[in-house]
N, C-alpha and C positions, 0 to 999 in steps of 0.2 A: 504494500500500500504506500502511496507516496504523500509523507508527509506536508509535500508544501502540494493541496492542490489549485487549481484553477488554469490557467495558463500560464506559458514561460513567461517571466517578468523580461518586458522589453520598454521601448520609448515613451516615459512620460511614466512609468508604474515605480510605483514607493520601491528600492532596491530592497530585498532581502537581509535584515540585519543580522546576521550571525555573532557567535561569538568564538573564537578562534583562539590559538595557542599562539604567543608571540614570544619575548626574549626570554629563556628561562622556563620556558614552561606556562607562562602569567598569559588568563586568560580577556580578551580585549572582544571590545566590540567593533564591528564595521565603521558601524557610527559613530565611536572616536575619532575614527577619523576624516568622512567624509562631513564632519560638523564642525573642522577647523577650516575645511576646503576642498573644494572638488577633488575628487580621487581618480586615476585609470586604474581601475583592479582587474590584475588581468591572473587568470588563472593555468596553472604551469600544468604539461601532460603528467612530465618524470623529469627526472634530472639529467638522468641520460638522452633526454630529446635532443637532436639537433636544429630544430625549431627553436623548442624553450632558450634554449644556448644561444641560438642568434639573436631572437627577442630581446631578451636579457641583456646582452652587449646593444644593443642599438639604444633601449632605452637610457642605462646605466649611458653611454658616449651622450644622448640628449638629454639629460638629464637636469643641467642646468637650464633648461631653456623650456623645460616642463613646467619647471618652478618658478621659470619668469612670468610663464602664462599661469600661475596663483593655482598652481594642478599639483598633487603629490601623487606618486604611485604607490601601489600597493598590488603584492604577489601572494599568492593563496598555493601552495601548493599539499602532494597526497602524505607528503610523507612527516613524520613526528616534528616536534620542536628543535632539538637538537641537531638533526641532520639535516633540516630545512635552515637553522641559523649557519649552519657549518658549509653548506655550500652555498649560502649566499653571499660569506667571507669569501670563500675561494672565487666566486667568480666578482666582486667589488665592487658588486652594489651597495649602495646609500640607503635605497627606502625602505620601506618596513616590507618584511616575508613574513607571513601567516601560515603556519600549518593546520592543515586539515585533516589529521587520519583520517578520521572516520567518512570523508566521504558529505558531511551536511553542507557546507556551501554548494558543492558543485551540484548536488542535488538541489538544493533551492533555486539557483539561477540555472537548472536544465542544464549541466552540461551532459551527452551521452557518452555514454563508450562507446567504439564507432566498430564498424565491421570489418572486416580483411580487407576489402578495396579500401576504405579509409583510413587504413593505417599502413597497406604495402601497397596502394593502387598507381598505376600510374604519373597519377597527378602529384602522388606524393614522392613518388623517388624523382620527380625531376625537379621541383621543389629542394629535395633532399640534397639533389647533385650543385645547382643553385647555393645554396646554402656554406655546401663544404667548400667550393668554389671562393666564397666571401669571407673562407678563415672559421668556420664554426665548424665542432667536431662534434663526433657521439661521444656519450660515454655509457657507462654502464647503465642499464634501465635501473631506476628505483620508483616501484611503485607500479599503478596499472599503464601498461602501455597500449591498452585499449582507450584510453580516458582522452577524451578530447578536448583541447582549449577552449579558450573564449575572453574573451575583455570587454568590460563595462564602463563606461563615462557616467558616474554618478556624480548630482551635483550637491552643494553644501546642504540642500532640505532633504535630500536621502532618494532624490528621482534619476531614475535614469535618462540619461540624456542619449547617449548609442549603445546598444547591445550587440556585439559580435558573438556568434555561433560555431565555431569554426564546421564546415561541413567536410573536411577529412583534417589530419595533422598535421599536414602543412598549411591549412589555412589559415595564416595570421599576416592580419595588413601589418603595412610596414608602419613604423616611427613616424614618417610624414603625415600617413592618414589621420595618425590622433594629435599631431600634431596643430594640424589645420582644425580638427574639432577644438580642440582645446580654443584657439583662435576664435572659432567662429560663435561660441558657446561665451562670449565676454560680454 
């Protein structure tokens, strides 16, 4: 039975407040932080993704300039507190990483687990080769590698302002896209 029903929360619906694991194990709300200012919470496959990895560098390299547009990021991913804080040292980013074991954000905001074409289908290994081409590598999966992305632009009153879905694993707009939202959302 799925706890959150009615429709996947998208443009203009109250986001999902969750409550998450953050530094230490301390648990936080969404809405701490999207009620200091706009948030991109974008939600990571695995650590081993080659997606997540390029994501993550693109934003972490925009990073200042998210924050110029008055936007903080925020990353949700599947795996515990301590390994989620531990690789977000290693790859050096800034903003806040949330872990999720269990699975309740990505449930609330719909993300699904995607099928054999969405996770080895065409679109994605050329995506994948794209990717490794721009300097981003695999590493080891941690977590479900069925689990598909997604990122949300929620703004300071907790609404969503864009909802991406990814429809297989390599689908994540680039830096630019939320960039210009960030912009056009002022």
């Amino acid at each position: 039975m799925n706890p959150f029903p009615g429709h996947p929360p998208g443009l203009g619906d109250r986001a999902p407040d969750i409550r998450l694991q953050w530094k230490d194990g301390e648990f936080v709300s969404l809405s701490f932080f999207w009620t200091q200012s706009p948030i991109l919470l974008v939600f990571l496959r695995h650590f081993g993704c080659i997606f997540c990895r390029q994501q993550l560098g693109e934003l972490r390299f925009s990073y200042g300039e998210i924050r110029r547009l008055g936007t903080e990021v925020v990353t949700v991913s599947l795996a515990g507190p301590q390994r989620t804080e531990a690789f977000c040292q290693d790859q050096g980013v800034a903003f806040p990483c949330l872990a999720d074991p269990e699975g309740k954000a990505f449930q609330a905001y719909r993300l699904p687990r995607g099928e054999f074409w969405q996770i080895l289908g065409p679109a994605v290994l050329g995506r994948g080769i794209q990717a490794f081409l721009r300097g981003a590598r695999l590493g080891r999966p941690e977590g479900s590698v069925r689990q598909l992305p997604g990122a949300f632009l929620v703004n300071q009153q907790g609404f969503i302002q864009i909802a991406h879905r990814a429809r297989h694993a390599g689908d994540i707009p680039p830096v630019d896209f939320w960039l210009q939202a960030m912009q056009d959302s002022r």
